[in-house]
Structure formats: structure tokens, C-alpha cells
C-alpha positions, 0 to 999 in steps of 0.5 A: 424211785423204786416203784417206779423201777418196778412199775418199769420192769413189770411193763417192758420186762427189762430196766433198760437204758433210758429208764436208768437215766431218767430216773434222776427226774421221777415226775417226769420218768412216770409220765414217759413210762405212763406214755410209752405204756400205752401206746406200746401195750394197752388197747388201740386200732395198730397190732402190737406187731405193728407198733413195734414195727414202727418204732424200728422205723422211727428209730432207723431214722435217726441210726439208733441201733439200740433202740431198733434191735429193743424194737426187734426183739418186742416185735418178734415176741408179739408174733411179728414176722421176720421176713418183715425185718428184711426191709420196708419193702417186705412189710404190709402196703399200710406201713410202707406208706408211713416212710414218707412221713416218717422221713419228713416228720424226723427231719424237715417237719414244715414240709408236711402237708395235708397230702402227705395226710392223705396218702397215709389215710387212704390206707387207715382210719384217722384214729389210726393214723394219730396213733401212728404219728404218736408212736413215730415221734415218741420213739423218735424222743426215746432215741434221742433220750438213748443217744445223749443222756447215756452220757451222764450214767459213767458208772453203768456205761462201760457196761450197757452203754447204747454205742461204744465210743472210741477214743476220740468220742465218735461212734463206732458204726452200729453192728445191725444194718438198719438201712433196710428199716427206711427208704432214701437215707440221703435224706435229712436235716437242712436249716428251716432258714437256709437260703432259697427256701420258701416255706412260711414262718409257723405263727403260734398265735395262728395255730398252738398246740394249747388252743388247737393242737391238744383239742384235735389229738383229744378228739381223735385219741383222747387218753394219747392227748391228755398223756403227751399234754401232760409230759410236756408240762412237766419237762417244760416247767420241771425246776429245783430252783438249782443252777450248778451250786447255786439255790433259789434260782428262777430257772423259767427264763433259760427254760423258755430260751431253750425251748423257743430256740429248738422251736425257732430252728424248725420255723415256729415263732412266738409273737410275744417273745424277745428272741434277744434273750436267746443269745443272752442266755445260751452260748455258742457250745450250748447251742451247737449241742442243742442243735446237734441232739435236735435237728442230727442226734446221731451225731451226738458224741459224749465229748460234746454232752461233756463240753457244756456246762462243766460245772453242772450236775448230770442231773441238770443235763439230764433235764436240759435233754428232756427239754430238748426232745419234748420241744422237739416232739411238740414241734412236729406234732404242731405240723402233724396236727395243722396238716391233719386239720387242713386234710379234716376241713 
């Protein structure tokens, strides 16, 4: 634990929030840490300026303060230009042309197609593109970190808590205007199922991130691959054998409850799965917190991170937040990755 705390420190210069959290599971802590070290500081086709402008993007999206002014302070410090942070519009045609995506890849990701690929890589080469896509969703999965697993740190939350809530647990507006960072904020989430949409069930069997979607992005940017490959595995098969207080306990079918269910709300279906065992085993307070951390994480209160499952751990809510925000990040990634096969082919 230590090391990994000094390994922390020694890339980003801080031990920031969501490192303090995440530490309660150290495998998985070390693959995010391994990821975000790569995408944010080792070599690759995007200028240190420029990923950490997309990360302001990417965390504007979803109204996470903390994350955007981290992002600010990284992007001045690589030499950024300020002018840039008086809105989208002031910086380069190229990042411009990511707030399409972005705002389709955070909030309604089966909408994507190989047009919106197009119109992003006419501007950028396609390894460039992929790392861009890389960083959007993984700010995007270390906002969402930011946003709800706070909750279970009480003891430094007084002190470095990423919103200050109020007394009857909603959160107080964020003091840094980060509307400028995004275009068309009366954009976000509608149900993949409401009435009157006519977008396709996406059928795993068809297009899966194990036989398509990882042999793409490996072929495009092959240590970003084998990295997101790997966190996935980890949060998904991540287990103590512990529910609450009871040991020796099978968790792999809640795992998978969960997991199917974030990806059912984005329309990806599983063949070989009984969608039954949803209902059977996540309750209606858990699934309006899995919903809300997923689809509207800016909503998230500490009330409702309190409401369920009162008789767990926080390290176990922990994990369940881990769960959440991979299955969300491999949910946008599949679309990402089939409209960027059809636009290859």
C-alpha cells in the first residue's frame, strides 16, 4: 500500500482524492494508476497540453469541478495556454472537433457512428483519435470515481472532499464555471429504451470487446489495449469471497447482475444470459444508485451512496463503484470501437 501511495505521488505530484479511496482495493488501484500514467505522461501522438485538455472536456461533461480544475492546473503547468480555458471555442480546430464526440460518447453512446469517426479524423491521425477516445472515457471513469466514492472516506471528507454537500445532501453548485469547457449543456442521458427510439439492440455475440473491440484498439495503440484490458478483468473478477459478514461467499453472479445491468441500460445485450436474475438479485434503491452513478453521476448525493446496502463495508461499495464505472467505460468503448471498425472498412 505504501508503495503504491509512493508510486502515486511520485507520477502526479499529489495523492489526490480518488487515489485515497481506491486504495482500499490495491490490484485494482495499481492497473488505474499504470493507465492514467500512461495516457497522461508517457510518450504518444497528443501533447501533454493536449490531454489535459481533454480531460477538462471530458470532466466538464458530467459537471465535475474537482476533476476540471486538477485538469487546469496539470494543463497550465505543461505549458497550456490560458486563453484556451476561456471556452471550447478559443482552442485548436482539432479539439473543437472532439465536443461532438464527447458529448454523444458520455451521454447516449449508441448514437455514435462512423460519421462522428469521420468528422473527428479528418482532422487526426487514427492512433491519434484512439488516444483521444482513451482519455475521454477514463477521465470520465475517474470522475465518476470522484463523484461517488468520496462518500465512504468520512474521516478526510471534511477536509478534501470533492463538493461540499449540504444539509439535506445535495451539492452545492461548483464555484469554477466549467460550461465553457463543453458545447450544448442541454445535452444528456435519455433511457436507450424510451419510447419512440429506433436504435438497435447491440448483440455481443455480433461485436464483443474480448474477440473484436481489444484486437482493434491493440492494433491501433497496443500498450492502451493490453492496459484497459487488464483493469477491466480485475474490477470484474475482483472478490474476497465477503458479503457484509459473511465469508466464503460466491460473488461472481451479483458481479455479473451488475455488470449486464449498467450494460442493458446502454442497449448491449447478452444472448446467453437470464436477464431474471437482475430483478432477483439488485433491489430498486440499488438500482436507482447504479443508474444515477452511470447514466447522471452529477447527481450522485452521499445520502443516496448511504441508502444502500447499509450493512456493508465501504470497501465493498468501494468495489461495487469500480464495477460501475468500468462497465461503463467498456459500454462506450464497444460503440466507439464498432463505429471505428465500420469507418476502417
Amino acid at each position: 500500500m505504501h508503495t503504491l501511495f509512493a508510486d502515486s505521488f511520485a507520477a502526479l505530484g499529489r495523492l489526490d482524492n480518488i487515489t485515497l479511496v481506491m486504495v482500499f482495493h490495491p490490484q485494482y488501484l495499481e492497473s488505474f494508476l499504470k493507465t492514467q500514467h500512461y495516457l497522461l505522461q508517457m510518450d504518444g501522438p497528443l501533447p501533454l497540453h493536449y490531454r489535459h485538455y481533454i480531460g477538462i472536456m471530458a470532466a466538464a461533461r458530467h459537471q465535475c469541478s474537482y476533476l476540471v480544475n486538477l485538469h487546469v492546473n496539470d494543463f497550465l503547468h505543461v505549458g497550456g495556454d490560458p486563453k484556451w480555458l476561456n471556452g471550447l471555442e478559443n482552442a485548436p480546430q482539432k479539439l473543437q472537433n472532439l465536443g461532438e464526440l464527447n458529448k454523444v460518447l458520455a451521454h447516449r453512446p449508441w448514437l455514435i457512428t462512423k460519421e462522428h469517426i469521420e468528422i473527428t479524423d479528418s482532422f487526426c491521425e487514427v492512433e491519434a483519435l484512439m488516444e483521444k477516445m482513451k482519455q475521454l472515457q477514463e477521465c470520465r471513469d475517474e470522475e465518476e470515481a470522484s463523484q461517488e466514492e468520496m462518500a465512504s472516506r468520512f474521516e478526510i471528507e471534511k477536509r478534501e472532499s470533492m463538493f461540499v454537500f449540504s444539509s439535506d445532501d445535495e451539492e452545492v453548485a461548483p464555484t469554477r464555471d466549467i460550461s465553457r469547457h463543453f458545447e450544448d449543456t442541454s445535452y444528456g442521458y435519455k433511457d436507450f429504451s424510451r419510447h419512440g427510439m429506433h436504435v438497435p439492440t447491440f448483440r455481443v455475440q455480433d461485436y464483443c470487446w474480448e474477440d473484436h473491440g481489444y484486437s482493434l484498439v491493440n492494433r491501433l495503440y497496443p500498450d492502451v489495449g493490453q492496459l484497459i484490458d487488464e483493469k477491466f478483468h480485475i474490477a470484474y473478477n475482483l472478490t474476497y469471497n465477503t458479503m457484509a459478514m459473511h465469508k466464503d461467499v460466491d460473488t461472481s453472479m451479483l458481479r455479473r447482475a451488475i455488470w449486464n445491468y449498467i450494460h442493458c441500460m446502454f442497449g448491449i445485450r447478452y444472448d446467453d444470459y437470464d436477464y431474471g436474475e437482475i430483478n432477483q438479485l439488485l433491489d430498486r434503491s440499488f438500482k436507482v444508485y447504479i443508474k444515477t452513478v452511470v447514466c447522471t453521476p452529477e447527481k450522485a448525493t452521499k445520502k443516496m451512496y448511504d441508502s444502500f446496502w447499509r450493512q456493508f463495508k465501504h470497501s465493498e461499495k468501494v468495489h461495487v463503484n469500480l464495477l460501475l464505472i468500468e462497465a461503463r467505460m467498456q459500454a462506450e468503448l464497444l460503440y466507439a470501437l464498432r463505429a471505428i471498425t465500420r469507418y476502417m472498412t
